[in-house]
C-alpha positions in Angstrom: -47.2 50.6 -50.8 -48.0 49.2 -54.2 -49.4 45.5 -52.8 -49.1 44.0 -56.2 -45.5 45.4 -56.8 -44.4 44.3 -53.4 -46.0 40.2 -54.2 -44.3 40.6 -57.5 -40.3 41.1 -56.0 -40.8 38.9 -53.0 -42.0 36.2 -55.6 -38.9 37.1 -57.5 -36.8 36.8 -54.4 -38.6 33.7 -53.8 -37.8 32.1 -56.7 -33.8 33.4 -57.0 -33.1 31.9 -53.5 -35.3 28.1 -53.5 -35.3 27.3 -57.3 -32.4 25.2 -57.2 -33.5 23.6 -53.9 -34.0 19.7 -54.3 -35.0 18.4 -50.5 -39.3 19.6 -51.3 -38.6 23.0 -50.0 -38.2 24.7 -53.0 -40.0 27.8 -54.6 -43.0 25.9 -55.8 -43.3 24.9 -52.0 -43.5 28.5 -51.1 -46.5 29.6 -53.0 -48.5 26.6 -52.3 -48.2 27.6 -48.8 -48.6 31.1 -50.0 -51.8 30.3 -51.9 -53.0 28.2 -48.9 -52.6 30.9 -46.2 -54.0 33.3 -48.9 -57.1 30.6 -49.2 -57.5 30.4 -45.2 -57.3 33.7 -44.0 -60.0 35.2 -46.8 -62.3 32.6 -45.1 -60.7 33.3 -41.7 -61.7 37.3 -42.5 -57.9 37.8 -42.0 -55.8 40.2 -44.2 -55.0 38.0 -46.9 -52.2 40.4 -48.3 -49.7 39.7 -45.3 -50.6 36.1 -44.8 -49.6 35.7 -48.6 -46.5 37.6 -47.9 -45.6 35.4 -44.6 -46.1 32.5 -46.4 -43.8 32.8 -49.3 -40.8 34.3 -47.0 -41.8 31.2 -44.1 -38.3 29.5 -44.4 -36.0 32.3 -45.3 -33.5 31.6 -42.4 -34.3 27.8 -41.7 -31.1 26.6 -40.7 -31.7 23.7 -42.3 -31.6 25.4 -45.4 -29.2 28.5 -45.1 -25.1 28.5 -44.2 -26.1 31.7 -42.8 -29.5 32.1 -41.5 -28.7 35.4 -39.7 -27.7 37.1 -42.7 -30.4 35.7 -44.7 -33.2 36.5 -42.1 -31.9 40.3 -42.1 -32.2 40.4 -46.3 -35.3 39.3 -45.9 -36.6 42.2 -43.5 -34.6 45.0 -45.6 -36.8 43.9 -48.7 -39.9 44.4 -46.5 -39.1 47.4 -45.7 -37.6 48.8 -49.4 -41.0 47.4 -50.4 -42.8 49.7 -48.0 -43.3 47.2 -45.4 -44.0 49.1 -41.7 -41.6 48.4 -39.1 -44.7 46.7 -37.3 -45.6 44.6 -40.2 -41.6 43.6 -40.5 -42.3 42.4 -36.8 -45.3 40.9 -37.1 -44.1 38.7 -40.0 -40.7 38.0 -38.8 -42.5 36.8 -35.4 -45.3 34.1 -37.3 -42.2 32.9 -39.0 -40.3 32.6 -35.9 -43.2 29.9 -34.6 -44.0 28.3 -38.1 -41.3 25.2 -37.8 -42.8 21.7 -36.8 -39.2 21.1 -34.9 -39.2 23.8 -32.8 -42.6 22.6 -31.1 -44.3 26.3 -30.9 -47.4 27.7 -30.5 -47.7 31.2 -32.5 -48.9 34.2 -30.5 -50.7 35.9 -33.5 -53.7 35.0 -36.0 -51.1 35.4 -39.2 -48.4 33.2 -37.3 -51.3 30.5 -36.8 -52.1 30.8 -40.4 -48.9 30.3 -41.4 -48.2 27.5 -39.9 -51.5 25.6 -40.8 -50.7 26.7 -44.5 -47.3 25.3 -43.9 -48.2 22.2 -42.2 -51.0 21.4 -45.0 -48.2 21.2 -48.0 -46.8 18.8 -45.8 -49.6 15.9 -45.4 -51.8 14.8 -48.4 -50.6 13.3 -51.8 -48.2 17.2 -51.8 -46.9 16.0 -48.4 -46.1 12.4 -49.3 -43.8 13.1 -52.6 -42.0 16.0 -50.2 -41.1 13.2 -47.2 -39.7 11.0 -49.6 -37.9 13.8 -51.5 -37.0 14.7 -48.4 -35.8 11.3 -47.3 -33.6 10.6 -50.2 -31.6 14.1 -49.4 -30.5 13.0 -46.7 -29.9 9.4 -47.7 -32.8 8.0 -46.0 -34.3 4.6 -47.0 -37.7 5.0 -48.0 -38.6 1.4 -45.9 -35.5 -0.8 -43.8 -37.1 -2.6 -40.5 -33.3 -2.0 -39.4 -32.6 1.7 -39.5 -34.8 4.8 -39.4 -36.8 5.6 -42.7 -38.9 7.8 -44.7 -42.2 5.7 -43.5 -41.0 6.7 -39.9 -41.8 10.4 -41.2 -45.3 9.2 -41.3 -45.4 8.8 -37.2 -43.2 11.0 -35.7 -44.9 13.8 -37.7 -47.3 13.4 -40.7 -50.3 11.9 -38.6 -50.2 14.3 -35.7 -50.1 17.5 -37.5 -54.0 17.3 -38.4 -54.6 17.7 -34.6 -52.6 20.7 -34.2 -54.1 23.0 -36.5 -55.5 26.4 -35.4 -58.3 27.1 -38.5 -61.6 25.5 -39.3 -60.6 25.9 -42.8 -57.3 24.0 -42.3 -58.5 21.5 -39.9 -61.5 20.8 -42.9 -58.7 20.5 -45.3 -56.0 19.0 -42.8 -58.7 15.9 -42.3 -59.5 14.7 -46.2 -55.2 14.7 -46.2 -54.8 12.6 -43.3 -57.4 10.1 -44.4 -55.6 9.8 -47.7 -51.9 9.5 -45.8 -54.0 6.8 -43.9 -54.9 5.0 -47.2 -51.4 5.1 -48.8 -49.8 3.6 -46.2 -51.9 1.0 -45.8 -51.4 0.1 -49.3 -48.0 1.1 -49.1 -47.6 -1.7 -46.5 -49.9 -4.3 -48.5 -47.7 -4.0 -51.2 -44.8 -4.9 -48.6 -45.6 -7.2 -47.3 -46.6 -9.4 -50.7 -42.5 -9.0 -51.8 -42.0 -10.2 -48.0 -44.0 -13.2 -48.3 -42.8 -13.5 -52.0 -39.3 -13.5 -51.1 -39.9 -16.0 -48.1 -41.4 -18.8 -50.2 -38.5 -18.5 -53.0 -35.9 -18.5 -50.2 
């Protein structure tokens, strides 16, 4: 198999299927994750070649994202394997995608699956991860900030601050960490900046 050929169509096929995709999952996601799995497993001594590959395919058949996930997911393993892909690499990569969702709460069973998913969860924390929860948010007609009704800054809670503890890799733990503490910084200014059009509003009232 021609490894740079292969990168090259499932880039393509990247591109042709997220490009249009407006809630922060869209092609550009997909090979920041790929460049970050690529990034971890070389320093992980993992084969960099299919955790690239993983990476840009990891949310081909999200059902968030897909009408039909099915059909999608079974597109995705005939290019692997018209690209040259064995049926054991096909398995392997389809399984660390199975695992890589937040949502689903699982744990993968493979080094590439963990890699994945720590490449994956990065892109979502940090400054990267902050514009993509809002983006997010406003997909789905979710206030960035009511005290009323669940919000964006909820995101921040229920998932944001916990996924530096659940990754598998030094190198993304290292890199998880200096993303947290900036999460940690913006909301705090974030809520500063609330709270002086709160006490604003109060004394004009």
């Amino acid at each position: 198999m021609d490894r740079r050929h292969a990168l090259e169509q499932i880039k393509n096929y990247i591109h042709d299927l997220f490009k249009d995709e407006p809630s922060g999952h869209d092609d550009v996601h997909m090979t920041r994750v790929a460049s970050w799995a690529k990034y971890i497993a070389v320093k992980e001594d993992e084969d960099p070649f299919l955790c690239e590959v993983t990476a840009l395919l990891h949310d081909v058949g999200d059902r968030k994202l897909f009408s039909e996930p099915e059909q999608a997911v079974h597109e995705r393993d005939k290019l692997l394997v018209d690209l040259g892909f064995t049926e054991e690499e096909v398995d392997s990569i389809a399984e660390a995608i199975r695992t890589v969702s937040f949502s689903k709460g699982m744990v993968p069973k493979s080094r590439l699956g963990e890699i994945t998913q720590d490449a994956d969860r990065l892109d979502a924390i940090g400054a990267i991860g902050i514009a993509r929860a809002f983006t997010y948010g406003g997909t789905i007609n979710q206030p960035i900030y009511k005290k009323d009704r669940k919000d964006a800054i909820d995101h921040f809670h229920e998932k944001l601050f916990k996924l530096k503890g659940l990754m598998h890799t030094e190198s993304g733990k290292q890199e998880a960490e200096k993303r947290h503490q900036f999460m940690l910084q913006y909301l705090e200014e974030f809520h500063r900046e609330q709270a002086c059009r709160e006490e604003t509003s109060h004394v004009t009232e």
